[in-house]
N, C-alpha and C positions, 0 to 999 in steps of 0.2 A: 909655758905656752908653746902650742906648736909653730910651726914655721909658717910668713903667709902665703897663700894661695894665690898663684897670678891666673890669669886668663888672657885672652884675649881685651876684652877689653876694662877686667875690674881688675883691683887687690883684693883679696878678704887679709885683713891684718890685724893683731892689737890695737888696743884701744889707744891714741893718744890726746892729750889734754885739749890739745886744741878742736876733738868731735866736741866736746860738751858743747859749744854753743849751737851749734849748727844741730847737734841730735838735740836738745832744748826747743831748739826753732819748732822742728820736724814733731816730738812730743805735745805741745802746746797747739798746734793746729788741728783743729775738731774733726777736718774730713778725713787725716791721716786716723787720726782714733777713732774713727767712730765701730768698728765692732771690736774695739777694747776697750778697757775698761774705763777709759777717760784721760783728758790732756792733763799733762804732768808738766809744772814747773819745773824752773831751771834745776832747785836743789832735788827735788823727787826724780830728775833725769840724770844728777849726777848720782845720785844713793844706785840706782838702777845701772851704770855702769860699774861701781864698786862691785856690786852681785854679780856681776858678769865675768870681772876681773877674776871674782874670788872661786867662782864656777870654773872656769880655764883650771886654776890651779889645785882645785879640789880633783880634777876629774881629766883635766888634761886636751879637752874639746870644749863648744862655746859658741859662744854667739861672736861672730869676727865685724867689726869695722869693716865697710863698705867707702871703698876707692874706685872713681873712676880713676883711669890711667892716665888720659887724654889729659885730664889737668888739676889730678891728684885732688879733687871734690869730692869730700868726705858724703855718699849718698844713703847712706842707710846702715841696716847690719844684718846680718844671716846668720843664721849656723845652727848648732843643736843643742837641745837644753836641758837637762834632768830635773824633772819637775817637780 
């Protein structure tokens, strides 16, 4: 996986164990999904990070974990994806 990306004020970095809850939370809220294809439990958000993981290393870019700086609050995820 490549290195992560700092900014001003995000990380984009690897995935670590402790997003699944918090991207769970975020997955399972209607307003966050609603023009995709629907809220995902906890297990359907972590299968969805394994893909993500396994995309990084197929391809070497990806969808990165979303950090604020200010106080390291996992907020989301970016990046790019071969569909």
């Amino acid at each position: 996986m490549s290195e992560p990306i700092h900014t001003e004020r995000l990380l984009l970095r690897k995935w670590r164990e402790a997003d699944i809850e918090p991207f769970a939370r975020l997955n399972a809220d209607p307003r966050v999904m609603e023009y995709l294809p629907g809220p995902l439990n906890q297990s359907e958000s972590q299968e969805f990070v394994d893909r993500i993981q396994e995309h990084f290393d197929q391809y070497g870019y990806g969808l990165y974990a979303l950090e604020r700086r200010e106080d390291t609050a996992f907020i989301g995820f970016t990046g790019l994806n071969w569909a």
